[in-house]
Every structure is written in C-alpha cells, then in structure tokens.
Legacy VTK file of the C-alpha trace (Angstrom):
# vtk DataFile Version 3.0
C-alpha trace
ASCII
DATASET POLYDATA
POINTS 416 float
15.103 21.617 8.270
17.723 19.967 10.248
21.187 18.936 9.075
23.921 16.429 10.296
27.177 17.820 10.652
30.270 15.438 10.649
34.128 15.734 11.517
36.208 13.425 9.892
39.083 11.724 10.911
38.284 9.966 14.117
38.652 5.968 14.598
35.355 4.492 16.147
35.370 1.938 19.007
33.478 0.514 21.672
29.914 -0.834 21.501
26.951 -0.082 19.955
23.083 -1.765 20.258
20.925 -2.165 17.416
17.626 -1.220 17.531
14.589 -3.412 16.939
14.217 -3.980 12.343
11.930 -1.516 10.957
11.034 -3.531 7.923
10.487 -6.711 10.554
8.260 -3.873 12.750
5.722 -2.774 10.188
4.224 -6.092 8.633
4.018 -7.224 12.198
2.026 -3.900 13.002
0.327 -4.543 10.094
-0.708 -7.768 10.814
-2.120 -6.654 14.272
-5.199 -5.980 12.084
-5.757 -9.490 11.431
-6.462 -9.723 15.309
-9.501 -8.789 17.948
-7.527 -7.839 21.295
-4.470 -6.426 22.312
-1.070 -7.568 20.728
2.001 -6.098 22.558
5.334 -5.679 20.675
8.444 -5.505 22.533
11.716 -3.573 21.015
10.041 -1.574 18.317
11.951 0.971 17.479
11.304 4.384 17.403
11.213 5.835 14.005
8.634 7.891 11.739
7.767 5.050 10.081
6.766 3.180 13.206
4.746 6.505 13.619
3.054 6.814 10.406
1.849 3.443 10.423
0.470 3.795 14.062
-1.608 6.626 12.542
-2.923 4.636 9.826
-3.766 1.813 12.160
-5.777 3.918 14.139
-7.350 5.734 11.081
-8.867 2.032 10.535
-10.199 1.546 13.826
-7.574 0.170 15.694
-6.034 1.635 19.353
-2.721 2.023 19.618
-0.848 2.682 22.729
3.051 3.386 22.813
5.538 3.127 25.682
9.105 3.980 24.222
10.422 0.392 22.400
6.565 -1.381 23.340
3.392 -0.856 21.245
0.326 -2.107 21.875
-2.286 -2.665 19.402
-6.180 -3.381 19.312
-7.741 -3.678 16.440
-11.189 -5.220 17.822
-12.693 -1.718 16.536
-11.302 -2.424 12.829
-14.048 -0.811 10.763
-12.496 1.871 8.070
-11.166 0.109 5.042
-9.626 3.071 2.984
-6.140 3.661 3.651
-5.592 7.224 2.423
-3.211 9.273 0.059
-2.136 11.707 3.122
-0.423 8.902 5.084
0.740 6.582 2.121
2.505 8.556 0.294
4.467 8.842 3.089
5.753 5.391 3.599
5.145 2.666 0.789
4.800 0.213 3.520
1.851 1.439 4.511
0.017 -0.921 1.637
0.902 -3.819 4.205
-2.470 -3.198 5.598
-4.127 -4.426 2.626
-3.638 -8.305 2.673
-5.390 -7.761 6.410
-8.468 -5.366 5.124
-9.260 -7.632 2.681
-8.965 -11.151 4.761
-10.614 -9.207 7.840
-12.661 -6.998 6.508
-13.601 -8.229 3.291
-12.918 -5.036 1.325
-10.241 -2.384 1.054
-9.251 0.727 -0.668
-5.704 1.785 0.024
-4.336 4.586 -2.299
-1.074 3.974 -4.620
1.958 3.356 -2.543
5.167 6.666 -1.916
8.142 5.904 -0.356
11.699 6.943 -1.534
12.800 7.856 -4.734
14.782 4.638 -5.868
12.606 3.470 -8.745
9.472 1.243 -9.492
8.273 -0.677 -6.962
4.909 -2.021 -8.624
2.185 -3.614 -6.465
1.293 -6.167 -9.209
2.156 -9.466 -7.658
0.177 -8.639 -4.206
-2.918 -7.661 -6.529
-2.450 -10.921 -8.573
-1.973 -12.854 -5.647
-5.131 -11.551 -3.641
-7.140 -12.070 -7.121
-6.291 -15.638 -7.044
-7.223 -15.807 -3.464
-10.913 -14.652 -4.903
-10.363 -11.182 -4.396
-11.789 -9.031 -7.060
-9.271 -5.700 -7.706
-9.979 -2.184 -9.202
-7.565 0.957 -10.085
-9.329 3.884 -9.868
-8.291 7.744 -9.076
-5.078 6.484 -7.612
-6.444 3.840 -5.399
-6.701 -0.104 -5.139
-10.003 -1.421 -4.685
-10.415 -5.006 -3.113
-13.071 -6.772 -2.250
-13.627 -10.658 -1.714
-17.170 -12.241 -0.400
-14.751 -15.162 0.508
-10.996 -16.216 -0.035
-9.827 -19.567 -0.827
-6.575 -21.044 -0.819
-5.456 -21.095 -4.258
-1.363 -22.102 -5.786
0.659 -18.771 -6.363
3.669 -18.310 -8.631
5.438 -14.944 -7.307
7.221 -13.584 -10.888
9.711 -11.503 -8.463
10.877 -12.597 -4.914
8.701 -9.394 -3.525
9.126 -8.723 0.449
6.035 -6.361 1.086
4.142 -8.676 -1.667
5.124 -11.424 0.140
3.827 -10.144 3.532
0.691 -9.506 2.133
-0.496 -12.563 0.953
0.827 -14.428 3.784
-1.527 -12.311 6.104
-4.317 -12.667 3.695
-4.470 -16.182 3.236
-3.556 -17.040 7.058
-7.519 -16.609 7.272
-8.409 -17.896 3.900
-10.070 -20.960 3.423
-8.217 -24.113 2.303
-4.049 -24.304 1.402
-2.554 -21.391 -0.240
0.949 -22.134 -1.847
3.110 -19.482 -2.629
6.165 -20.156 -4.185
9.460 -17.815 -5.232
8.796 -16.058 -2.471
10.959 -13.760 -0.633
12.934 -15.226 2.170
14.546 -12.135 3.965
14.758 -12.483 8.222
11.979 -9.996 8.274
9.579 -12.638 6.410
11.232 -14.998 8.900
9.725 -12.972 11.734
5.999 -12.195 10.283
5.676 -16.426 9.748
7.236 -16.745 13.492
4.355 -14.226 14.638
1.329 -15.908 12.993
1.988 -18.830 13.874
2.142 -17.041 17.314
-1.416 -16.463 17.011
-2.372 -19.623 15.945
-2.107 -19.367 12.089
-0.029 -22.541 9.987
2.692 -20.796 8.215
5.304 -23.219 6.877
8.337 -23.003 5.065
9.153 -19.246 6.308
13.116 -18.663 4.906
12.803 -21.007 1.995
11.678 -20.010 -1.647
7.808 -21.608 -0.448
5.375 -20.858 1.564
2.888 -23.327 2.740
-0.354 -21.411 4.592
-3.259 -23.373 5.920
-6.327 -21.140 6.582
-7.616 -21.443 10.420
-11.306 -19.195 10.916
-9.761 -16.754 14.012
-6.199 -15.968 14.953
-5.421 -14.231 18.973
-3.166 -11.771 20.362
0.169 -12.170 21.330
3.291 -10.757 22.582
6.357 -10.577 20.446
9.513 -9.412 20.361
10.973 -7.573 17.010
14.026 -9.012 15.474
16.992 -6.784 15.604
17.731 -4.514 12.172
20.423 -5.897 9.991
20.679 -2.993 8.033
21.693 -0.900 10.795
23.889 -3.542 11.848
25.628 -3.888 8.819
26.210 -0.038 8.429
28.048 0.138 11.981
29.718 -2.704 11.077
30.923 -0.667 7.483
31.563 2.202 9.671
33.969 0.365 11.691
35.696 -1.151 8.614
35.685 2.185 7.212
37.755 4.134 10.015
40.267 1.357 11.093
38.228 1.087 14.168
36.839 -1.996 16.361
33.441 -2.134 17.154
31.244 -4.777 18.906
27.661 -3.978 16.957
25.685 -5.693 19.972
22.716 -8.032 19.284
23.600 -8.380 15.617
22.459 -11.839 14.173
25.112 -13.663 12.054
22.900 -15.460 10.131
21.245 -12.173 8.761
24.323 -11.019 8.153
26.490 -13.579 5.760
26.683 -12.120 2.667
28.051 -8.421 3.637
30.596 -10.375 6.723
31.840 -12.123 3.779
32.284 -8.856 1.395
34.004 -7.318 4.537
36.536 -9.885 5.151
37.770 -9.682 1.401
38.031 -6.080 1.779
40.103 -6.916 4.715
38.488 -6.600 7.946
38.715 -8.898 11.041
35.193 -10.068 11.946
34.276 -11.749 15.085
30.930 -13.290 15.939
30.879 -12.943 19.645
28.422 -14.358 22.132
26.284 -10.736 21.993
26.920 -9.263 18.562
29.221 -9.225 15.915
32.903 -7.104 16.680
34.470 -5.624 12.948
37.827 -4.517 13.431
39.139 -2.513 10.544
42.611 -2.174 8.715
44.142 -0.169 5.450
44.906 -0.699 2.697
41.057 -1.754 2.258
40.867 -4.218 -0.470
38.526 -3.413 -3.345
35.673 -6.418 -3.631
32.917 -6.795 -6.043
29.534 -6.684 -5.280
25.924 -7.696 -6.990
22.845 -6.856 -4.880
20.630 -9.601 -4.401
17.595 -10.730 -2.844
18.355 -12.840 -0.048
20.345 -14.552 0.964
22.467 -12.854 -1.389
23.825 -8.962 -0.628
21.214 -6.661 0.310
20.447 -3.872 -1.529
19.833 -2.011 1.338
23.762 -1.731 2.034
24.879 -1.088 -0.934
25.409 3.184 -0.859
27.348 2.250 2.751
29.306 -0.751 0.861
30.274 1.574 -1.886
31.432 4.157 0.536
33.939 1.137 1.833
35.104 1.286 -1.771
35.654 4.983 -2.446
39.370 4.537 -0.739
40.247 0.801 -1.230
42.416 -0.338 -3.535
42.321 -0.730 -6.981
39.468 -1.359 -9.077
36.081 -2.485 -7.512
32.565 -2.771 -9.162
28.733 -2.558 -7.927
26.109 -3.689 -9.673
22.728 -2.972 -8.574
20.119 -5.827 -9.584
17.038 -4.933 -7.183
16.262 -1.192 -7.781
17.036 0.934 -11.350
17.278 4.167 -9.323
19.506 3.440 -6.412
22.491 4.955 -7.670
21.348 8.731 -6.678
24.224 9.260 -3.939
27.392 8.831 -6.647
27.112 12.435 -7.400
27.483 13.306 -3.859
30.161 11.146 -3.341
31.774 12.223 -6.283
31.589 16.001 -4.987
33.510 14.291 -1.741
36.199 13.663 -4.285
35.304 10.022 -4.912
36.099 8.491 -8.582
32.736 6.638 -9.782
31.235 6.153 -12.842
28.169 4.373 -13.790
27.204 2.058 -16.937
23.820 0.985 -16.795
22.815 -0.811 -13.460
26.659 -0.976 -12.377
29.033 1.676 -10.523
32.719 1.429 -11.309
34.594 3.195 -8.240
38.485 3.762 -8.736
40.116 3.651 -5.179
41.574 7.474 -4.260
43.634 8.238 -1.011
41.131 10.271 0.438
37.592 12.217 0.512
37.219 15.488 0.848
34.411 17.190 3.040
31.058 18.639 1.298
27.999 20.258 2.053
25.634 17.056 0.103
21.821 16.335 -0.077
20.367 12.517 0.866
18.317 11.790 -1.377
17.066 8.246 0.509
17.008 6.493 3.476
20.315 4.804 3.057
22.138 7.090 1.061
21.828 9.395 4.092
23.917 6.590 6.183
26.144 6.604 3.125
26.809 10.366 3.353
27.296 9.926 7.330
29.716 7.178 6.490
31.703 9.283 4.009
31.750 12.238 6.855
33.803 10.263 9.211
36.598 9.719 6.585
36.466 13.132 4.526
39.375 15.778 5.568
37.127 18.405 7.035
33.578 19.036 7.759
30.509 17.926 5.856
27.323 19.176 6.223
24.581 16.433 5.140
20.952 17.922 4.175
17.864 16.306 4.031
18.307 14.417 6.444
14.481 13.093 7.400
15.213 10.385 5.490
17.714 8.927 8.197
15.020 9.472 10.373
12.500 6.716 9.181
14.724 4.144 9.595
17.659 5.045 11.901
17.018 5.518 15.335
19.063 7.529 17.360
21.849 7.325 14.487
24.069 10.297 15.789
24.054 9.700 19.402
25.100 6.305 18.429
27.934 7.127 16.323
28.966 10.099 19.221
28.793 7.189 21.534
31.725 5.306 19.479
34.084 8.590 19.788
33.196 9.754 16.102
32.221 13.797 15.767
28.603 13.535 14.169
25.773 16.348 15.265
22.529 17.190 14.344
21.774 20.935 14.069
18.472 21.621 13.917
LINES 1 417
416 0 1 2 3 4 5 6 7 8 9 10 11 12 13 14 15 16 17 18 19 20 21 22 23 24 25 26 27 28 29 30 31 32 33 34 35 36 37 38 39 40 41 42 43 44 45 46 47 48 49 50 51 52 53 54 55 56 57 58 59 60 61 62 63 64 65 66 67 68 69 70 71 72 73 74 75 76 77 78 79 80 81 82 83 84 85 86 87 88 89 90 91 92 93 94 95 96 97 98 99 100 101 102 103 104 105 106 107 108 109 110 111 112 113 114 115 116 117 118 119 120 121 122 123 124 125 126 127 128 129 130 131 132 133 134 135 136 137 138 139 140 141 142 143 144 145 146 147 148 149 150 151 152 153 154 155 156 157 158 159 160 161 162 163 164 165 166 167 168 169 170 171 172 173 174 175 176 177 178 179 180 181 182 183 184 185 186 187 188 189 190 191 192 193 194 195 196 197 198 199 200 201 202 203 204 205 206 207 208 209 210 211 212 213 214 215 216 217 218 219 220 221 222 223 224 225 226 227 228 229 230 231 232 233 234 235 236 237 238 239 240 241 242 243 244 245 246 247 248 249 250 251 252 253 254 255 256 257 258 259 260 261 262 263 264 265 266 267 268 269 270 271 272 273 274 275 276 277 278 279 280 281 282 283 284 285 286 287 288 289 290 291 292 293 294 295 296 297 298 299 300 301 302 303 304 305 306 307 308 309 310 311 312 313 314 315 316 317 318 319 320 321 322 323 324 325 326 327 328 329 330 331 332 333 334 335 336 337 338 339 340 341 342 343 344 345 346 347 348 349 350 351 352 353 354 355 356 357 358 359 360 361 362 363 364 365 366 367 368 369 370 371 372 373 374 375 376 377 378 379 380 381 382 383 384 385 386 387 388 389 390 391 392 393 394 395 396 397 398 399 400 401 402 403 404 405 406 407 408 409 410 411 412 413 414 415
C-alpha cells in the first residue's frame, strides 16, 4: 500500500493549476445518462472516482471513452437499471445515477450508498423527493427500488440543504412532466454547474445558486460539450498550504466567488490574499492569528476544508475554535494531529485547538479524503519526517497532489 512521505520545513512558492472539481465532475457524468448521443467533457480530472463512476456508467449501458482531462459519454445503449454493491460502496456518489434511471428508464435499483467514514449521510430526501415526483420506492436487501410509470412535476420542501439529493432530483424532474419546485436546496458551485449543463442540453433549470429551484419538464434533452468547473477544495487547500509555510503561491484558475468564506478566514488569520487576473496568490506570514470557524453549507465555510483549516490553527496564536455543523464524524484526524504534537480537544461537534510553537513529525493513518490533505499539510510544518498511510483516500479526489506540492519547492513523495 503506498505511503506519502513529507519533509518539513520548506516555504512553498510559485504556481500551481487546479484541476477540473470532482464533486462538479460526477453529477455531470451522471447526468450523461439522461442523454442519447455522445456528451464530451473537457477538464475532468483524473481521479478514482472519475474511474469508478465510468465503470458504473458503462455497467448500465453507456460507452465511455477517455482521453486524459476529456471523457466522452454515450448512453444511447442505457438498458441495465441496477447499480450494484461492488462499485457503490466504493464511492457514495455513485447513487447520482438514480434521479437519471428513474426519469430515463423508468425504474432503478441502486444498492445503499459507501463512501468515507465521516458519519450519516442518509438518502431520505432524494427518495422523498422522487416519491413526490410519482416514483414509487422500496428498501430491500440493501438496495433502493424505484420505479415510476410517469413523473410529474410536483412542489418539494428539502428538510436539509442536500448536494447529491439535490442533483438528483434536478436530473429527474428535468424530464418530468409539468413544474417541479424545489426549495432549501443546496446552492454549492457544483449545483451551479449541473443547472449550467442541462440547460446546455435543452432542459429549463432556474434559480441554480439560490435556496430554489425552478425545473420545467421538456420530453428529450441532447448532447453537449462542457467544460468542468475548477475544484475549490483543492484550491482552498494550496491556498492553506501557502498560509501555512509563510510562502506565496498563485493557485491558478481558482474562482473567487467559490472561494469567499475560507479567503475571509485566511485574512483574519493573517494572510495577504490577492485575486489576480488567473487565480488567487496567498502569501503567508507568522504569528498566524487564531480565527473561529463553523462549517456551513454554502455559502458559508465548507466542510470540506475544515481538517486543512484546523491544521492552519495547530500553530497560531492563542485560542481558536471549530465547530463542525455538516458531518458528526469529521473530527477523525485530531488524534493524528495530536500525535504531531498539536493541543486539541473536542466537546461535542466542536474542536478547541490551543496554538503550540511547533509540530513534530509522525508516522499517521488518513482516515478520509481530506484528512489525508490535512496530514500532508501538517508534514510540511512538522520538524522531521512524517510518513502518512492510507493514503488512497487522497487519491479519489486529489489529482496529482505530490507532484504539485514538489512543483512549489516543498519535499513530499509517494513511496509505493
């Protein structure tokens, strides 16, 4: 199993290029299903995720043909409608193909969504949603079981802002007959981009980025070309990183407007950032200043940065506190921060993290996706060497992530 070695100590600079958004990539994939004909998709990046669902998508039929960053999908030979335990317990976002079974095919059976260990994430509001679209839905032996003779727009009340749930429904009732509302819905970039590519294809999304969704059925939708958004996750954790080591950094083809809540957490904490014509430039300076943070859906801080965000915190000053509002499990990397020397404790859903002058290296385990760029991050400022485990989690949703980071003069390796 490979490992990631890191050297601490070094200041990063220069550039770096984000890759195409993984979570923008795979509902977009997904909704290639909704299609007859081929859909190309520019910038994808190259991850096991992107790979898993490509095997799922041609487990239902569909062609897929890849080309480094390009995909191309056909899914005029959609006719399987089970999406099975073997490849969905691999990704959770591999139940995005079940809004477009069900408004394509009529039916589908797609087993109980995996995906990392961070806590619940229930599938109730996409069921609920698809059973007021006329869908009729079964549990059985670990699977959901959909069918619909028909669906018809219908007025839907999301009780949680949900992103895949979201995606779903918007899929589904882009061929349903008749308005479908749905309102509290997520409004993350990556829903952003799904509404930008159905309407694309000739679907009537509106209201994409705002808490509703207005979607008027149309009988057919056609294939496209389309371009994925860049990821502003991986954005944001260069843009840590750079913060982090005192560096200065220009993370290229970062958006801004993805990006408010964390460039404003940054700049309390004391960093210089710049948005620049092509990116976003964080220049870094100590002391760090220790902020507060609350996850939040968005617009408010992600989630998804909150292990690299605490990292930031580990040597600032003072007193800072995180509380986690999204996830009940995401708090698995403390204890391997805290074996890096780092002072946290946790009450409930919020770590307290005392500012110390320094980490120390570790050998450490990732336990998800992001806490694996969390570890990375707390490599390049630990005194020594640490040796990061587990580390096929980085690998379905950073691309590349160590020849980028060698690229901005930091000492980061992958031994296989």
């Amino acid at each position: 199993m490979d490992r990631i070695i890191v050297e601490g100590g070094r200041t990063l600079s220069g550039e770096v290029q984000v890759s195409g958004a993984k979570n923008a990539a795979l509902p977009i994939l997904a909704a290639s299903l909704l299609v007859d004909g081929w859909n190309t998709f520019y910038n994808v990046p190259e991850l096991q995720d992107i790979n898993t669902i490509g095997l799922l998508l041609e487990h239902l039929g569909a062609k897929v043909e890849k080309d480094g960053h390009t995909i191309k999908v056909d899914a005029s030979g959609l006719c399987e409608t089970e999406a099975p335990y073997d490849l969905v317990r691999r990704m959770r976002a591999s139940v995005l193909v079940l809004g477009p079974l069900t408004a394509r095919l009529k039916k589908a059976r797609v087993s109980l969504p995996g995906g990392c260990a961070i806590g619940a994430r229930p599938i109730d509001q996409h069921l609920r949603g698809l059973e007021m679209l006329g869908a009729t839905v079964e549990l059985s032996h670990g699977y959901v079981e959909v069918q619909a003779e028909k669906l018809r727009g219908a007025d839907i009340y999301l009780d949680t802002p949900t992103v895949t749930g979201t995606e779903n429904l918007m899929m589904a009732a882009c061929l349903a007959e008749g308005v479908t509302i749905l309102r509290n819905v997520a409004r993350e970039p990556e829903i952003v981009a799904l509404a930008d590519l159905l309407n694309r294809m000739g679907g009537k999304v509106e209201g994409a980025g705002s808490p509703v969704l207005t979607i008027t059925g149309v009988e057919a939708l056609n294939p496209v070309e389309f371009s994925i958004i860049p990821d502003r996750i991986e954005a944001g954790t260069f843009m840590v990183a750079a913060a982090l080591t005192e560096g200065n950094v220009l993370v290229k083809d970062a958006v801004p407007a993805h990006l408010q809540a964390l460039i404003s957490k940054l700049r309390l904490a004391g960093a210089t950032v710049t948005e620049e014509h092509n990116g976003i430039r964080v220049q870094g300076k100590r002391p760090i200043c220790s902020v507060d943070v609350k996850t939040l859906p968005h617009p408010g801080f992600p989630t998804d940065m909150q292990a690299q965000f605490m990292v930031l915190m580990t040597t600032a000053k003072g007193l800072s506190v995180i509380a986690e509002t999204i996830f009940e499990n995401r708090f698995i990397h403390v204890s391997e921060l805290v074996r890096m020397g780092a002072n946290i404790s946790i009450s409930q859903n919020s770590a307290v993290i005392r500012g110390v002058k320094h980490l120390s290296a570790a050998p450490v385990m990732a336990t998800d996706l992001r806490a694996s760029a969390s570890l990375i991050l707390a490599g390049l400022i630990a005194q020594g060497s640490t040796e990061i485990h587990r580390v096929y989690h980085i690998d379905r949703g950073y691309e590349s992530i160590e020849q980028k980071f060698s690229q901005l003069g930091a000492a980061v390796r992958r031994v296989k």
